[in-house]
N, C-alpha and C positions, 0 to 999 in steps of 0.2 A: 280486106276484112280487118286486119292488125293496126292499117291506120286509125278503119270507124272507129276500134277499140280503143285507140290512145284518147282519140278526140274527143270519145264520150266520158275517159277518166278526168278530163281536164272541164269538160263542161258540167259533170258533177260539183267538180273544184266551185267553179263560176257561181252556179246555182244556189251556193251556201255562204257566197261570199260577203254578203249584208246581213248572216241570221246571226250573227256574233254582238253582244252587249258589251260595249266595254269603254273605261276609262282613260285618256292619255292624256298627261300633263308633266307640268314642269313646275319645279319649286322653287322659289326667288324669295328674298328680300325687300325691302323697300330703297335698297338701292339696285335693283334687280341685278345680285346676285348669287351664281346658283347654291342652291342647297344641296349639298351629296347627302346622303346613304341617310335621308326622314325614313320615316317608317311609314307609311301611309294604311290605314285599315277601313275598310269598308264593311256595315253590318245591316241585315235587313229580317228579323226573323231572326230563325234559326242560320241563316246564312252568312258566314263571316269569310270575307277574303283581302289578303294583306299583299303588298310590296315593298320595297327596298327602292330609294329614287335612286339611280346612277350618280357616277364620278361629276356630271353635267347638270345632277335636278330630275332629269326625266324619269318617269316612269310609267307603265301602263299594267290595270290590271282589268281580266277579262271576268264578267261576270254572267251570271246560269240565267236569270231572270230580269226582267222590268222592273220599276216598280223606286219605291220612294228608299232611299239609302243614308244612313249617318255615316259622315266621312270624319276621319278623325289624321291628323297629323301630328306625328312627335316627333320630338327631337332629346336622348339624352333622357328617354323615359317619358318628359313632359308634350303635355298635347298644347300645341302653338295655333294649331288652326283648326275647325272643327265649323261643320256646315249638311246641312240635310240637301241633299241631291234629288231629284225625281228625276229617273233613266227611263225614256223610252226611246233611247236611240243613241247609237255611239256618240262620246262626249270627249272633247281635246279644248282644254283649256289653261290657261296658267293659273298657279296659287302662291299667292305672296302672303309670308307669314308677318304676325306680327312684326313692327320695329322692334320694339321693346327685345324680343330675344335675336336680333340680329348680331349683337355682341357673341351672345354665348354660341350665338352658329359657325361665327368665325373659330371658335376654341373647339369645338367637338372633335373628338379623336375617335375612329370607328374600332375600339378594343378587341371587338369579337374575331377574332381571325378562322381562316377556313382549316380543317384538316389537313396534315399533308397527304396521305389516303381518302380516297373518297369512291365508295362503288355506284353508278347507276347502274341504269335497265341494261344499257349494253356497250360498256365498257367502265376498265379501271382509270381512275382519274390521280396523278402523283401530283400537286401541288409544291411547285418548285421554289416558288415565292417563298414556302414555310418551312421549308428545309433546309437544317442549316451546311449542312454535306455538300450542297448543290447551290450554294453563291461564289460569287465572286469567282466565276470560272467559264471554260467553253460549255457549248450545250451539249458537247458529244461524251464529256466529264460528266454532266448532268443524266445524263441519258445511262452511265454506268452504274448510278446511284438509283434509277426505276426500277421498281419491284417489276418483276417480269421478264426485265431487259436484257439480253444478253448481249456483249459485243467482243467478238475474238478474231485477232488479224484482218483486221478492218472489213467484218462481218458483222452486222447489227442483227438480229434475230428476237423471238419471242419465245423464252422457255414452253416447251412441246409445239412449235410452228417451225415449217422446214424453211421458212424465211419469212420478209418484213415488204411493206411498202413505207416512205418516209410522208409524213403530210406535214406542211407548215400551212397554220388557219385555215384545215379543212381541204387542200389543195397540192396534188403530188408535186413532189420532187424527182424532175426528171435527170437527176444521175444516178450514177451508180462506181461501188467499188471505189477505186481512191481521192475521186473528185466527189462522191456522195459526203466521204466521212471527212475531206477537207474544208466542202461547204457547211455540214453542221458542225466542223471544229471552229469556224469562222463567224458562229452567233454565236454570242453571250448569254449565258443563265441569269442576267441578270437583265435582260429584256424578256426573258421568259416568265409566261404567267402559269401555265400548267401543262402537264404532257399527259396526255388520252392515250392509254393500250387498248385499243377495239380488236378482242379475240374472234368475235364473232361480226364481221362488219352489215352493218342494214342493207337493206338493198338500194341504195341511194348511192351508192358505190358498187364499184367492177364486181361481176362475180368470178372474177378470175381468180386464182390460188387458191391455196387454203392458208392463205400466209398471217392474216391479222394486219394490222395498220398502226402506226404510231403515228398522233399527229399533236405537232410541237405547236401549243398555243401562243403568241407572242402576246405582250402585253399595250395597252392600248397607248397608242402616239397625240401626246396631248398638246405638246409644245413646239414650237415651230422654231426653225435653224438649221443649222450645219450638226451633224457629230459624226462620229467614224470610228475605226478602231482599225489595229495594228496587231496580227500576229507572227510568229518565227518560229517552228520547232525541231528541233534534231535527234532523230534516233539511231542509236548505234545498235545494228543486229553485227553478223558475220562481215557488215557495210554498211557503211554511212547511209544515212535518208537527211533528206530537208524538204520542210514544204513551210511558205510561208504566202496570207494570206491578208488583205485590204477592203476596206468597206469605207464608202463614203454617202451620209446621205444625207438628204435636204427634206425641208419642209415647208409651204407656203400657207396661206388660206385656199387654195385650191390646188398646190402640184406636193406629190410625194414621189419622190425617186431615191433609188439607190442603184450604185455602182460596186460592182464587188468585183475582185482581183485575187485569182488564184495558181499559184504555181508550185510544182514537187518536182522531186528530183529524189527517187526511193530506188535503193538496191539491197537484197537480200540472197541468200543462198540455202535451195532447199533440194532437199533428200527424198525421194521416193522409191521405195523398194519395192518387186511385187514378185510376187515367180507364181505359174500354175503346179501344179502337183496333182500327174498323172504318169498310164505309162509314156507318154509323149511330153516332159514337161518342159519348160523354160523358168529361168532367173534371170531377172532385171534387174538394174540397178543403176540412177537415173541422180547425178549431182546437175544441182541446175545454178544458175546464175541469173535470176532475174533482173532486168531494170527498166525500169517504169518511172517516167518522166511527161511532163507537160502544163500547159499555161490553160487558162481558161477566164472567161470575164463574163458578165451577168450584168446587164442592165434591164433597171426596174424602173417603170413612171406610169403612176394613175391622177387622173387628173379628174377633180369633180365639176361635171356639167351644171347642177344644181344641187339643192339639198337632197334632193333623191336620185339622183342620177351620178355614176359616174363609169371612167373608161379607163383600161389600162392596156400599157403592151409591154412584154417581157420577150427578151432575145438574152439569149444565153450558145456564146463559143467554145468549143474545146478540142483542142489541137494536143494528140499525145502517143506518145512510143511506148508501145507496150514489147519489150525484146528480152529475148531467154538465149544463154547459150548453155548448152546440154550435154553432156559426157556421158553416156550409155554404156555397160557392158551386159551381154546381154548371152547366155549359156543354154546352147539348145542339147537336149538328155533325149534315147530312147532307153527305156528301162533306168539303168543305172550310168550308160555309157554315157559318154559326152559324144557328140555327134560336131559340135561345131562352135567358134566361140566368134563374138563380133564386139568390133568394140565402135561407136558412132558418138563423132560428133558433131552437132548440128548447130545451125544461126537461127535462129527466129527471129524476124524481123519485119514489125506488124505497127503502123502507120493510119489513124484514124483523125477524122475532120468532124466532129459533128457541128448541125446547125439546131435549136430549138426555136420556135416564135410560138406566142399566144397573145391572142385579141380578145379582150374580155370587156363586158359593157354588165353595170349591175343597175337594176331600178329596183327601188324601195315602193311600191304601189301608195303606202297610207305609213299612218305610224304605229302601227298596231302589230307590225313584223312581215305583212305580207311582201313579196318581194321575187323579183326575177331577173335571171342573170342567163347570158349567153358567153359562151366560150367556143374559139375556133384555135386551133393547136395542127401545129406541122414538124415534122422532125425529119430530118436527113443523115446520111452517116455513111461514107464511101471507102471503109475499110480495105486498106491492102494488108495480102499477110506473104512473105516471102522466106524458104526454109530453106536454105544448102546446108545439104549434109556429107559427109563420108563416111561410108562403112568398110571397116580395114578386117579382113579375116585375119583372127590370129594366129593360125597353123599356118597358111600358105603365102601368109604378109600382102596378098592382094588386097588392092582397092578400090573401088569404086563410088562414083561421085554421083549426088541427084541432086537436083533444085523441083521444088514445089513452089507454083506460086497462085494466090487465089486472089481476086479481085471481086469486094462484095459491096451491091449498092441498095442499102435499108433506106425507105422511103414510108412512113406513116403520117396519116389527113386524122384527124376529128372533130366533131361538130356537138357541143351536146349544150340542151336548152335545160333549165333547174325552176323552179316554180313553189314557194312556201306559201302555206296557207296555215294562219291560225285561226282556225275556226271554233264556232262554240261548243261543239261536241268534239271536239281535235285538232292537234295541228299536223296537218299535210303536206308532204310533200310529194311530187311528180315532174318527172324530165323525161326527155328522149335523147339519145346518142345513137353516131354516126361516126364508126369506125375504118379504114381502110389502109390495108398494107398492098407495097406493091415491092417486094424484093428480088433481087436478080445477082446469083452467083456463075463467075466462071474459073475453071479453076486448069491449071496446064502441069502439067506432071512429067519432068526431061531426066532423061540420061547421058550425062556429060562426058562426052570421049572426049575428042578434039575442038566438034559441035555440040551444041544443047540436041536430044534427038527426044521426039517426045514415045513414052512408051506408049502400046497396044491398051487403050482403054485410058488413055494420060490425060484426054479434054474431054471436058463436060458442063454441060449450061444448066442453070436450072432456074425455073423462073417459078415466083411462088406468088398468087394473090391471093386476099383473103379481105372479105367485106362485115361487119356485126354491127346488126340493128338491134337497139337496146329500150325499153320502157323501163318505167317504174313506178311504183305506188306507193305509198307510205303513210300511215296514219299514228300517232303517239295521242294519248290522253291520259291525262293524270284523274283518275276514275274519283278518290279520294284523296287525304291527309297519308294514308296509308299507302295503295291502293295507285302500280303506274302500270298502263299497258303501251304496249308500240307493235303494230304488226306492218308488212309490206309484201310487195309482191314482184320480181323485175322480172322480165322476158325479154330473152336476147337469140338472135335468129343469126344462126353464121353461114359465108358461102365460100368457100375454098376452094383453088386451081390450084396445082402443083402440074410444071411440064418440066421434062428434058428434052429438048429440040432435039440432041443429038440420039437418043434414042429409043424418039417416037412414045417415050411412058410419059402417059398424062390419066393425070386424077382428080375428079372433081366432085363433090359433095355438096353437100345441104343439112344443116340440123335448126332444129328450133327448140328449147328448152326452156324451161318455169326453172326462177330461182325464191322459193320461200325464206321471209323471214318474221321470225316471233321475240317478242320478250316479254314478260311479265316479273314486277318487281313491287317487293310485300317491306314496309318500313313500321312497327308495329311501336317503334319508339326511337329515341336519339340513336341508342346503341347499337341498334339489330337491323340487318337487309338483308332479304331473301329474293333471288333471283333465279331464272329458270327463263334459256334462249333456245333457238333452234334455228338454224341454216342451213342451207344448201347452195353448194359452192362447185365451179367448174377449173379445173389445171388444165388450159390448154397448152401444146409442145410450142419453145423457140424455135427461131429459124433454123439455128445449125443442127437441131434434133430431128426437121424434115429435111433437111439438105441432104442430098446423098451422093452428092461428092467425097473422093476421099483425100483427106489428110492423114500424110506420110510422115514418119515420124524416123524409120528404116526401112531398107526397104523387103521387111518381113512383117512388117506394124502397120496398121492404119486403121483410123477412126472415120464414120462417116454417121449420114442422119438415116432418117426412114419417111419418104413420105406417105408410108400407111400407115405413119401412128396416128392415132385418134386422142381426144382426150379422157379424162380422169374424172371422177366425181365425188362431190365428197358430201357428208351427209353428218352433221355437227348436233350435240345436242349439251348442256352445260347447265349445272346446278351449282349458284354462287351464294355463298353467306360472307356477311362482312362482321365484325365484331369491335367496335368503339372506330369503327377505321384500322382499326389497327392490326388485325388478324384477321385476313383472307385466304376466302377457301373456295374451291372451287372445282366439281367432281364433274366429271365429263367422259363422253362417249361419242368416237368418230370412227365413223365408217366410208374407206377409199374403193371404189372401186375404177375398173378398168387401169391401175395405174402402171404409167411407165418409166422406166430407168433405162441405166446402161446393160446391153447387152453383150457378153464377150464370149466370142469363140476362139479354138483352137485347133485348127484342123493343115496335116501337113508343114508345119511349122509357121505360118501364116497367122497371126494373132490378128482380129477384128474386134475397135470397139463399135459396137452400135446399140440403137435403141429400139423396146417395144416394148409394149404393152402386157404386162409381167405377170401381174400379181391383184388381189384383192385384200386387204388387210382392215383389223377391226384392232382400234384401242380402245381401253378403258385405264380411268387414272384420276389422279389427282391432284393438282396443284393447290400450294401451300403458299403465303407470303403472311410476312410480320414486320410491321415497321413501328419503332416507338425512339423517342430520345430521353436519355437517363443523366442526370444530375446537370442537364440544359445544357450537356457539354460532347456527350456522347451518342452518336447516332447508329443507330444498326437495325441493315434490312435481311433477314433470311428472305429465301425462298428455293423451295424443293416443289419438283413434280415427280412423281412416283404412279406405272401403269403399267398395263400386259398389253403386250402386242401377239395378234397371232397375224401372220400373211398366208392366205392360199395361194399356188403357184397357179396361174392359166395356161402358161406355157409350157412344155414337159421338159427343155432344157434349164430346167434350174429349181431348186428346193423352197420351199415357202420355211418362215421359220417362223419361233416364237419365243418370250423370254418376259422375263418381268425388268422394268426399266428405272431406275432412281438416277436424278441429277439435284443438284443441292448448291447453294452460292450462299457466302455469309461475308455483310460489305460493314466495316466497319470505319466510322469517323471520328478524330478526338479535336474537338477544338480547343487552342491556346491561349491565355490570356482571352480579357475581360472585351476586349473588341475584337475576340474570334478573328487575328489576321492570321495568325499561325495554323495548319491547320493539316492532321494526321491520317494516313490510312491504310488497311490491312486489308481486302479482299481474297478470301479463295473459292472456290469451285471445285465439281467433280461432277463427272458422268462416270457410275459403275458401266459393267460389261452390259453389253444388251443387243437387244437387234431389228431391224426393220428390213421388209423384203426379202432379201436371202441373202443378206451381208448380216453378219455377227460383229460387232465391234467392242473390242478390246478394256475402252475406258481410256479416261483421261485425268489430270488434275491440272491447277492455274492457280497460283498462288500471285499477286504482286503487289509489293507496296512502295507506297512514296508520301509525299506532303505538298503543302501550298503556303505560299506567302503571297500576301497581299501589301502592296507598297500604295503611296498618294491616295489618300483616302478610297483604295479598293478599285484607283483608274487604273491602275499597274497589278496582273497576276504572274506570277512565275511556278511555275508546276515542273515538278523531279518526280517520275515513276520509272518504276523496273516492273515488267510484266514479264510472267514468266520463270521467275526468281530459280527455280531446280528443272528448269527444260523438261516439265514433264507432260506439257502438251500436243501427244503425239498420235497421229491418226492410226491407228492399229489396228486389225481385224481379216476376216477370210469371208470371201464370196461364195454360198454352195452352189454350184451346178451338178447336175446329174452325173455329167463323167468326171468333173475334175471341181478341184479345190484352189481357187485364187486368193492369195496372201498377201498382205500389203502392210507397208509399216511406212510410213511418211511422216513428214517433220519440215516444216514452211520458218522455220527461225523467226518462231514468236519471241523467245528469251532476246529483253531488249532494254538498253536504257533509255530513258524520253527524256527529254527539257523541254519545253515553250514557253512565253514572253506573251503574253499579249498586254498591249495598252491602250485605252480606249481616251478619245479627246470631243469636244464639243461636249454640247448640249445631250448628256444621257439618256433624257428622254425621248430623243426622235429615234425613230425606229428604222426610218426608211420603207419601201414599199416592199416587203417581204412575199407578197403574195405568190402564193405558188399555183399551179395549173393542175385540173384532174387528165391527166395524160398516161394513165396505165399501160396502156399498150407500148410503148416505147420501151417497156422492160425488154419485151419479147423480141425484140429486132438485138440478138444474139447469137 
């Protein structure tokens, strides 16, 4: 039944595929060459419809009726070509303008620039091109500078989103963590054409999260050659870090590839505090020593088969050491006694290979935009993780020695088919996807006398599949001048196995869910857009969230997963006003339910982290952003979001809470002298106290500043920041549970000095094959 259904939305597509009227041409000279940015106007009646030719001449415009048409072309105000048309059926042809103004086509300079804000039906649009905060630097710099954006200890997020997915041209990036923020420290802002915040994403994307999407536009590769670029940076926390990054890329009449080169070598030192507080309670207190290190490379090649056809394939390495060593003391209390004191210190010592491929093939059907692409995507990742620790009693000076060690093999397939139709009543879009995980953990758990001896419950297997069949539908129509709608529709069907060999639990499920989405958007003149969206979005759990292996940490500590969590829902609604571009606003209301977190017990001195399904929670709020530049020298973005959160508990071990939330960020740029090489900044931030789920958090603040120079006409950047400036970026706050009170004060050694170098050579313009993969699910193999 689900397939008739897809089949009959794509033969709908089909159906209407000839009922569209429309124009496509090219604008030339009499030495045929092209004309960028004519104005092209077409009028019949009461019916007037215009375009803009591209960087190339082309352009198409789609019209309502048949029937006899004045075309008119300018250039520069003046009309150069001008011709009465009779359409009764799509028309591609060239126009060559007069000789006589071929001169003045060569001198035309397009003045009109875009906003650096700009809101559509369904998302915020930053214009990086026109910002002067955001040249001559990385994109990840760039990315600091987006209204919306937040990014702290190499976390990239969307002010009120509990996180992000990364898209370069519509197409995820599949890393994450320190290899995500080294590959976009690795492109330049100065290939970047615009960065899209989609808070609410269409259904033409995952319905996974509720995270929002950034997806980094690059600007179009016009010129063919060699170019590349060079970075190096060094941050001093508590310890030295270095990561330093390479790109090299080509261009032909038919191959575009890039090769990229990435390596770090980062060590920092952090602090985590926590103690419960009951009559049973405990004190922790947990100095750690992180170091994280590894190499990684990225090759990119698409190669076009024809004018309308072409293929790409992307493989991407990463080989990296993720290791902690950890100093615990840890204070077990009845009433007020002290009962026992332990002091652990442990190796972590965690060892990952991944592989990424995708196969992508795109056809362009006509030139009208219609157009179909196939993607197949695989990812692998064969993580070890290996813990020895000793736990020394401080009263009796015994001690005792354990090794944990887990071996995990992530394995994700997808297949997903993409279908655009601009049709005459809409443009459409429609695909199907084809998701599958197959991961497999085991994990050995020993107590080291003279042997490794495994303890009573120390091995355990767990095998996890999971299959999601996806549709989707999508329609946008620009109704009027004023006057835009976009609605869709995705259905995605999951089927989940969870086994433990060794202890006969096996779990296996079925669900099928509708994900809606809407937007309607009101433009009543230049200055004024009104918008109003609606979503609904699914959080389903990571791996290590169903795993239910435990990881030992003492051996009175341990964390493991649940595979009876289920997932989350979330149910989105947003009311956006934009003002000259410049003042955005944007009131909304989201409703979670089923959601899950970590859950902790405390029973007999035994502490368990684990997860389940918690809470239901409803926000309402506001988000605020302003963006304007003052005396063409000074750039500055607020932006605050301000809401109540209330959470109902489902569980009876733990308190729902509620509070009213403000966070607030004001980024400030001065540029120096008359070619802006020089170039100044001041950002800070704040999250008042507040709360989500049944954790209350403390607040925080982030002050940092630095500058840029720019050397060789802007081929050479050198960036000095200090983030962090008064360390008072600190995680702080209490968890309620019914019987007890969990405390926690952490500190990850954000306060930090930065340098980087980058220098870029060749031909500016090539961009290399940037293309990135819709490969969502690859998050989740965690």
């Amino acid at each position: 039944m689900k397939i008739r259904i897809t089949a009959f939305i794509f033969f709908l597509g089909f159906l209407s595929f000839y009922n569209a009227q429309s124009i496509t041409g090219k604008i030339s000279d009499d030495h045929q060459i092209a004309t960028p940015y004519a104005e092209i106007i077409l009028k019949k009646d009461k019916i007037t419809k215009s375009a803009i030719s591209d960087e190339n001449g082309n352009f198409t415009v789609q019209l309502p009726e048949n029937g006899m048409y004045q075309l008119n072309i300018l250039l520069d105000g003046n009309v150069v070509y001008s011709e009465n048309l009779n359409v009764d059926s799509n028309i591609d042809k060239t126009f060559t303008v007069k000789k006589m103004y071929a001169g003045q086509i060569q001198e035309v300079k397009l003045t009109a620039r875009k906003k650096v804000i700009e809101r559509k039906v369904d998302r915020m649009i930053f214009n990086v091109e026109n910002s002067i905060a955001s040249q001559g630097m990385s994109t990840l710099d760039a990315l600091r500078n987006t209204p919306l954006v937040r990014i702290q200890n190499d976390n990239i997020s969307i002010v009120g989103k509990n996180g992000v997915s990364i898209m370069i041209n519509d197409k995820i990036v599949n890393l994450s963590g320190t290899e995500l923020i080294n590959f976009i420290q690795s492109l330049r802002s100065d290939n970047v054409s615009k960065i899209e915040v989609i808070t609410t994403p269409p259904s033409k994307y995952e319905a996974q999260g509720n995270s929002g999407i950034i997806n980094i536009v690059l600007k179009k590769n016009t010129n063919l050659g060699w170019s590349g670029n060079f970075s190096t940076s060094y941050v001093r926390r508590s310890e030295n870090g270095y990561s330093n990054n390479a790109t090299l890329n080509y261009q032909n009449q038919k191959l575009n590839s890039s090769l990229k080169l990435r390596q770090y070598d980062n060590r920092k030192r952090s602090s985590e505090v926590n103690s419960i507080e009951s009559f049973n309670s405990l004190f922790s207190d947990d100095q750690r020593l992180d170091m994280n290190k590894g190499i990684g490379i990225n090759i990119s090649t698409e190669y076009l088969l024809s004018d309308r056809s072409k293929v790409g394939f992307i493989y991407d390495f990463g080989d990296g050491d993720q290791n902690m060593d950890i100093r615990n003391i840890s204070e077990y209390k009845t009433s007020a006694k002290t009962d026992s004191l332990l002091s652990t210190y442990a190796e972590h010592r965690q060892k990952s290979k991944t592989h990424m491929m995708n196969l992508y093939y795109d056809y362009k059907i006509d030139s009208l935009g219609r157009k179909l692409s196939f993607n197949v995507n695989y990812f692998a990742n064969d993580p070890t993780n290996e813990i020895n620790f000793v736990t020394t009693n401080m009263t009796s000076q015994l001690s005792e020695r354990y090794r944990s060690f887990n071996g995990t093999k992530y394995k994700v397939w997808s297949a997903q088919s993409d279908l655009t139709l601009p049709l005459q009543w809409a443009t459409v879009e429609t695909g199907l996807k084809l998701s599958i995980f197959d991961n497999k953990s085991d994990l050995r758990y020993y107590k080291i006398d003279d042997v490794p001896i495994i303890l009573p419950g120390g091995t355990n297997l767990f095998n996890y599949y999971e299959s999601n069949y996806a549709a989707y539908f999508s329609a946008e129509k620009k109704i009027s001048d004023q006057w835009t709608a976009k609605a869709g529709l995705r259905y995605e069907y999951s089927v989940i196995d969870g086994e433990s060999p060794l202890t006969a639990e096996h779990e296996k499920y079925k669900y099928g869910q509708l994900f809606p989405t809407a937007y309607v958007a009101y433009k009543p003149n230049n200055d004024n857009v009104f918008t109003i969206s609606y979503s609904r979005r699914i959080n389903r759990p990571f791996f290590r969230a169903l795993n239910p292996n435990r990881w030992y940490t003492n051996p009175y500590t341990f964390a493991k997963g649940n595979p009876l969590l289920r997932p989350s829902y979330n149910n989105n609604i947003d009311f956006g006003y934009s003002f000259k571009s410049k003042l955005n606003l944007s009131l909304y209301y989201q409703r979670t339910s089923n959601a899950f977190s970590q859950l902790v017990t405390y029973v007999n001195t035994i502490k368990t982290i684990d997860y389940a399904n918690m809470y239901n929670e409803n926000n309402i709020g506001i988000d605020a952003s302003y963006y304007d530049t003052f005396f063409k020298i000074w750039e500055v973005n607020v932006t605050a979001n301000a809401y109540h959160t209330k959470s109902v508990n489902t569980i009876p071990q733990i308190v729902g809470q509620k509070s009213f939330n403000f966070y607030y960020s004001i980024n400030n740029t001065v540029s120096i002298g008359s070619s802006k090489n020089v170039q100044l900044f001041m950002n800070y931030s704040q999250m008042l106290p507040g709360t989500f789920g049944n954790y209350r958090s403390d607040g925080y603040s982030m002050l940092n500043i630095g500058g840029k120079l720019s050397l060789m006409d802007k081929k050479m950047q050198i960036n000095v920041f200090v983030e962090d400036v008064f360390k008072k970026a600190i995680s702080q706050g209490q968890s309620v549970y019914t019987d007890f009170i969990m405390k926690n004060r952490n500190y990850y050694d954000l306060r930090s000095f930065n340098i980087s170098v980058n220098y870029s050579f060749g031909n500016s313009k090539v961009k290399g094959a940037n293309r990135n993969i819709n490969f969502d699910e690859k998050n989740r193999a965690k």
